[in-house]
N, C-alpha and C positions, 0 to 999 in steps of 0.2 A: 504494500500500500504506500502511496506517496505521501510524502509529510507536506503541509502546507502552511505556510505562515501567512498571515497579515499583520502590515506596517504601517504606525502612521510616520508622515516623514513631511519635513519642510520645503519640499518642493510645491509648486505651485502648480504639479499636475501627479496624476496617478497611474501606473501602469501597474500591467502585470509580468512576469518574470519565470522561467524556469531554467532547472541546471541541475542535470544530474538526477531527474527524477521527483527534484525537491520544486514545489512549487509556490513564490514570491506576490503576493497583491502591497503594493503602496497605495494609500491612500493620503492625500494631503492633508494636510492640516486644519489646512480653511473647510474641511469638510464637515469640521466640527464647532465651527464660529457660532457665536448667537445664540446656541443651542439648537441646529439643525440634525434631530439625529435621523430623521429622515433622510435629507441629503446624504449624510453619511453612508446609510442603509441603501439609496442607489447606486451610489459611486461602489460600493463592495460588490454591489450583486452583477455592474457592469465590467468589472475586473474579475471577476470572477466569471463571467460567460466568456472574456479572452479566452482564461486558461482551459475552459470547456470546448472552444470551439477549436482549438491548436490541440488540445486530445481524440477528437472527435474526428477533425475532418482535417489537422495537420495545416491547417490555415492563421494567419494572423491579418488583425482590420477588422474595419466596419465592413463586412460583408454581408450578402444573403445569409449567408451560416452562422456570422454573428448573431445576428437578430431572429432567427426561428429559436437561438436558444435563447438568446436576451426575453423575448416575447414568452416565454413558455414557465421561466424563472422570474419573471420582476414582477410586482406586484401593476396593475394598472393605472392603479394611484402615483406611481412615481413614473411613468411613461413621458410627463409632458419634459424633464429636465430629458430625455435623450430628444427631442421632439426639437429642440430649440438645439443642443449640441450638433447635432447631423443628422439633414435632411431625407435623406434614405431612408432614416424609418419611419418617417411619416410617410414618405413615398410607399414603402411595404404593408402600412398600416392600411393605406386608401386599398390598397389592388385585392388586402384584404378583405373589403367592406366595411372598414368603419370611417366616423365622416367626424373630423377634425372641424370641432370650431372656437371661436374665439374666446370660449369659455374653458377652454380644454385645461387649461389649468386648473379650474377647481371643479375638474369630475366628470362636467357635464359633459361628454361622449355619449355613443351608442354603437350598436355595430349592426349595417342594414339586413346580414344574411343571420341566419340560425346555425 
């Protein structure tokens, strides 16, 4: 089984990391400002589907493969911080069926198909 760590660390962004089996998620700092532990709680689970999708399908990036497992693992409610970071998954979201609007920050989504 691989061992994994998570770090918060003072860079001003977050990646994920592996070597030798062992697997690395950084998280920043400012993840945790103001008291957002929600933010915090997307930023892991978005560093955490990197190192999901480099096991899985041996890829790194915002890709398709990123995001069927980003979409499958993050809760909904935190959807709109990837929404505003990179545009592809809103883009993945619509082809989906669901319809992005201006309220999308607090919830109000739906999704057309069943």
């Amino acid at each position: 089984m691989p061992k994994f760590h998570m770090l918060v660390t003072s860079r001003n962004y977050g990646c994920a990391t592996w070597y030798r089996g062992e697997y690395f998620v950084y998280i920043p700092l400012h993840a945790l400002d103001n008291g957002r532990a929600e933010y915090f709680d997307y930023y892991a689970i978005h560093e955490i589907a990197h190192i999901a999708t480099y096991f899985h399908y041996n890829l790194i990036g915002h890709n398709e493969e990123f995001y069927s497992i980003f979409y499958s693992v993050c809760p909904p409610r935190y959807w709109f911080w990837e929404i505003d970071y990179k545009p592809l998954f809103a883009k993945l979201l619509k082809s989906a069926g669901y319809i992005i609007t201006k309220e999308w920050h607090y919830g109000s989504w739906y999704k057309t198909k069943p």
